[in-house]
N, C-alpha and C positions, 0 to 999 in steps of 0.2 A: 799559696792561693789555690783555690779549691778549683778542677776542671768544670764541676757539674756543682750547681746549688741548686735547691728545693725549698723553698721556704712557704710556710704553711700554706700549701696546698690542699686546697676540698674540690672536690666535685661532685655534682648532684648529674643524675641520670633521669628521667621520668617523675621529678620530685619526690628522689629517692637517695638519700647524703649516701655515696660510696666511697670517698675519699675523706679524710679527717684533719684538717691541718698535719699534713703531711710535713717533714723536715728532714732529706736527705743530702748527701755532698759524697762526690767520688774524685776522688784526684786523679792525675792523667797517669793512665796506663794501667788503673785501677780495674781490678774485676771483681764486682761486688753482685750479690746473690740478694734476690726477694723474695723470699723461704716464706711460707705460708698457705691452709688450706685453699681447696676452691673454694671460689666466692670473696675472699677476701680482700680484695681489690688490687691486686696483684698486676694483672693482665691491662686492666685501666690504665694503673699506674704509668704503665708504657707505654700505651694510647695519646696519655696525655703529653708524654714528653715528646714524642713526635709531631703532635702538633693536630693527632688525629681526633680529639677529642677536647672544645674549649674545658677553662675550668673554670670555676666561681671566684674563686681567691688565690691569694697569694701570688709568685714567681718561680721561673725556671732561668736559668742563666748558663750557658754554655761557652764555656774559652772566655767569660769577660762579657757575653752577648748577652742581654737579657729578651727570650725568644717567646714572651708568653703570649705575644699577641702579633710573630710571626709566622708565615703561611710553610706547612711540612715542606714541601721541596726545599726551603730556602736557609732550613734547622738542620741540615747534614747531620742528620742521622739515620743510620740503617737499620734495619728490621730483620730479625729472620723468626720465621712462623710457624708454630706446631706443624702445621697444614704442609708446609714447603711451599705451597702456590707457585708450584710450576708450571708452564706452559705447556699443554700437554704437545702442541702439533709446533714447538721450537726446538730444535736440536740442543745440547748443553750447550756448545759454545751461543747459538744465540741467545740462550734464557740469561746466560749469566752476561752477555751483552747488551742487555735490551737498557738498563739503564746509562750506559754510556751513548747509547744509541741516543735515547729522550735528551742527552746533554749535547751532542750535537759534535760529537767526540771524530775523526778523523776514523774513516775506513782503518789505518795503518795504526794509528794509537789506540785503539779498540782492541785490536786483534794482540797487541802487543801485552794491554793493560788483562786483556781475557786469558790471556797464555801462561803470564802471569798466578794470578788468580787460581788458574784450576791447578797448575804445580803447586801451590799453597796447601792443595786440599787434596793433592794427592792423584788427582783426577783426568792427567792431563791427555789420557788414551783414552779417555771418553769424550773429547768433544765433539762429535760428529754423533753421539747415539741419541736416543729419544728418554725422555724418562720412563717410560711403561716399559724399557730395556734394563732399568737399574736398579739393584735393591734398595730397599728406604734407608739405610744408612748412605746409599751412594747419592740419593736424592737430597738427604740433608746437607753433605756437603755441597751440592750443587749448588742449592739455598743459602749456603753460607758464604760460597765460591761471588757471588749474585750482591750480595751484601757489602763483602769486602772488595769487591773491584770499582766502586766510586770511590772509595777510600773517604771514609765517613768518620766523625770527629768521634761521634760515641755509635757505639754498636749495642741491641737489644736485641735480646734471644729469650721468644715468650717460647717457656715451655719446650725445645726443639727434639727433645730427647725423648720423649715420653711415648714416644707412638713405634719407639724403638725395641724390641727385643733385650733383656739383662744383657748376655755379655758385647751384644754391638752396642749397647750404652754406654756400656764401661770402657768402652776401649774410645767410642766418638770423645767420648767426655775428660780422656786422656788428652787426645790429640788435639783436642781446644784448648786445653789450659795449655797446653806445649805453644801451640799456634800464638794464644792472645801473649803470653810473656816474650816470644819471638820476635812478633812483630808491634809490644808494647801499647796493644789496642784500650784503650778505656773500654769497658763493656757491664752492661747488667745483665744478670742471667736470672730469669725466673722458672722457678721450681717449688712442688710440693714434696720433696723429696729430700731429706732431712739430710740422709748419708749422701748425695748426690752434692747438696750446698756444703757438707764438710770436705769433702774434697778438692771442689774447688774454686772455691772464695778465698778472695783476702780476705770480706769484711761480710759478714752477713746480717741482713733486717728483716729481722721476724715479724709478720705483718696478723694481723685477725683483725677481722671486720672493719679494714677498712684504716686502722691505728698502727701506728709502730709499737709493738710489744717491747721491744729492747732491740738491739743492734752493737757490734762487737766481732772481733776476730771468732772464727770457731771456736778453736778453745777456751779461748775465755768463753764465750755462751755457753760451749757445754758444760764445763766447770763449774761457772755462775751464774746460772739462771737467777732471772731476778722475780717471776712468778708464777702461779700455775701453770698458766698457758704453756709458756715456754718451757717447763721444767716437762710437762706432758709432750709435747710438740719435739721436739730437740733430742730428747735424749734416752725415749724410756725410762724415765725414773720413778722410783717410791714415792709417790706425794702421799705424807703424811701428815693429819691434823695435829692439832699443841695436844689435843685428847693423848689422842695413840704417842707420841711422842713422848707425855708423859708417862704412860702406861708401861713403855719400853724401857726407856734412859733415865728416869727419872726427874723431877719439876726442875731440877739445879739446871737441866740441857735449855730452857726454853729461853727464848731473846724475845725481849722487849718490840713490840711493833711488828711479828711476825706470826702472822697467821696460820700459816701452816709449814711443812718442811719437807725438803727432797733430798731423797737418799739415791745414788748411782747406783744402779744393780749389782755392777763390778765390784764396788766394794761390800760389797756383802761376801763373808768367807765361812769355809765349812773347816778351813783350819786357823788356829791361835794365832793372834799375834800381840804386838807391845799394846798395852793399855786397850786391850778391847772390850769391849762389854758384851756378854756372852747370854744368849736368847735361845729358849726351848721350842724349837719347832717341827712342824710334823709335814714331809713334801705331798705337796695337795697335785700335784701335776708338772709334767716334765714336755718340753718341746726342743728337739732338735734341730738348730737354724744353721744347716750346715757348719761352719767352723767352730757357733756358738751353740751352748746347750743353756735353757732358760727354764731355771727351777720357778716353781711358786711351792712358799712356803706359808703355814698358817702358822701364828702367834696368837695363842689363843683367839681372840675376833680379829687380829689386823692380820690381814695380806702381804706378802713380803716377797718382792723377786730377786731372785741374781740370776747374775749370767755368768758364764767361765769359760773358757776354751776348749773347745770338744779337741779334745788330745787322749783320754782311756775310753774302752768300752765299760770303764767299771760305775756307770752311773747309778746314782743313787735312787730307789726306788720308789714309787707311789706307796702312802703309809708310812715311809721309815720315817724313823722320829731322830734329829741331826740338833747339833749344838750349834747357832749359827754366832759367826764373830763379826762385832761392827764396830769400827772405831767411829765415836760422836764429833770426833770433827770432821769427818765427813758428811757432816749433816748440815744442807745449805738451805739456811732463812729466807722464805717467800713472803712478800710481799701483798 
């Protein structure tokens, strides 16, 4: 039985559709990612499940609950906010008390529940400082600290990462996934941030304007892209028309019902392999992304990238003209 159901969901803002018969489900203890640009309704999406925003249609169901036309305090669920929304003139211990406070919680279970809580996050020599004392990775977990001490059925985290620093990203976004498998939290996490949701999702739902694009383990999304969007979106990949496709691999490659086609950069090679099909091309430009190096390659008019593991200094240069290898079953039919 599903912890969390979503069943088509729309919502209109200003007499403006932002949500689209939506259709989601998380099982308990599940940590599922809402991978998609801004604007896509992303951010809502979590508005609404909290209760912060009615909606048009459909249902939300929480433990068995159907809560769509229950009041947010009464929907036990936690919020944590780009922003942190900390209090600026609360000491840590009482910001991340203030909601046990509002619950009418015992002096002695408060302190106990908050002492708790901030050892969770790491944080527990800071409960006496101010936040304009802490760096914003320290604020985050505060915010998080704040969240998980009502001990809430599902947990939502719009964005919390993003106003972070890379490597205090990578390390917060460690210590969450560690956290939520630990303490076996249902949670949605929302991000635009592609390698961010591969990391750490079970399940990821690629969202654009408002629609579910597809949704799926990472790997399989990355894998399988089911069509543009997502094949652009997800992975960096060659989207290639049936034109180009043909132009390449010849007419026999083309499937029935598929519009265009995506090729992984990765599999693109400058060495032979079994059954490859081998392409004349000249490097049109070279980018070095720290471990990765990311050729573009021209093929007569079509555009072609790979990527490969910056491991020699012997790259290959602007102008050189390279035999590139592509095995055609790596070539996945979009929709």
């Amino acid at each position: 039985m599903n912890f969390l159901t979503i069943k088509e969901l729309s919502l209109t803002i200003s007499n403006k559709r932002i949500l689209h018969h939506l259709n989601i489900t998380l099982e308990k203890g599940e940590l599922v990612t809402l991978l998609g640009p801004s604007g896509c309704g992303k951010s809502t999406l979590l508005r609404a499940i909290t209760g912060l925003l009615p909606i048009d249609d459909g249902s939300i169901v929480i433990d068995g609950q159907d809560v769509t036309h229950v009041s947010p305090k009464k929907r036990e669920v936690g919020m944590v906010f780009q922003s942190y929304a900390l209090f600026p003139n609360f000491s840590v211990f009482d910001n991340v008390a203030f909601g046990l406070k509002m619950k009418k919680y015992s002096k002695s279970v408060i302190r106990q529940k908050v002492i708790r809580s901030l050892d969770m996050v790491g944080l527990s020599e800071k409960s006496e400082a101010y936040p304009h004392e802490l760096s914003g990775g320290q604020q985050q977990r505060v915010a998080l600290a704040r969240s998980l001490v009502v001990e809430p059925k599902i947990l939502l985290l719009d964005e919390p990462l993003s106003a972070l620093d890379a490597q205090i990203r990578q390390q917060l976004r460690k210590e969450l996934r560690e956290l939520q498998k630990r303490l076996g939290m249902t949670m949605i996490f929302v991000t635009h941030d592609q390698a961010e949701a591969m990391y750490i999702s079970d399940r990821i739902y690629v969202m654009n304007q408002g629609a579910i694009s597809q949704f799926g383990e990472p790997e399989h999304l990355y894998r399988h892209p089911e069509n543009e969007f997502v094949a652009n979106f997800i992975g960096n990949y060659n989207v290639l028309s049936k034109g180009q496709v043909k132009k390449l691999f010849g007419e026999g490659t083309l499937t029935t019902g598929c519009n265009s086609y995506a090729l992984r950069p990765e599999a693109v090679y400058t060495e032979p392999g079994l059954k490859s099909n081998e392409l004349a091309g000249k490097v049109s430009d070279i980018n070095v992304l720290g471990n990765i190096v990311r050729y573009t390659f021209q093929i007569e008019d079509v555009t072609l990238y790979m990527e490969k593991i910056n491991d020699t200094q012997n790259h290959s240069k602007v102008g050189e003209e390279k035999t590139l290898y592509v095995d055609k079953r790596d070539l996945v039919g979009l929709a």
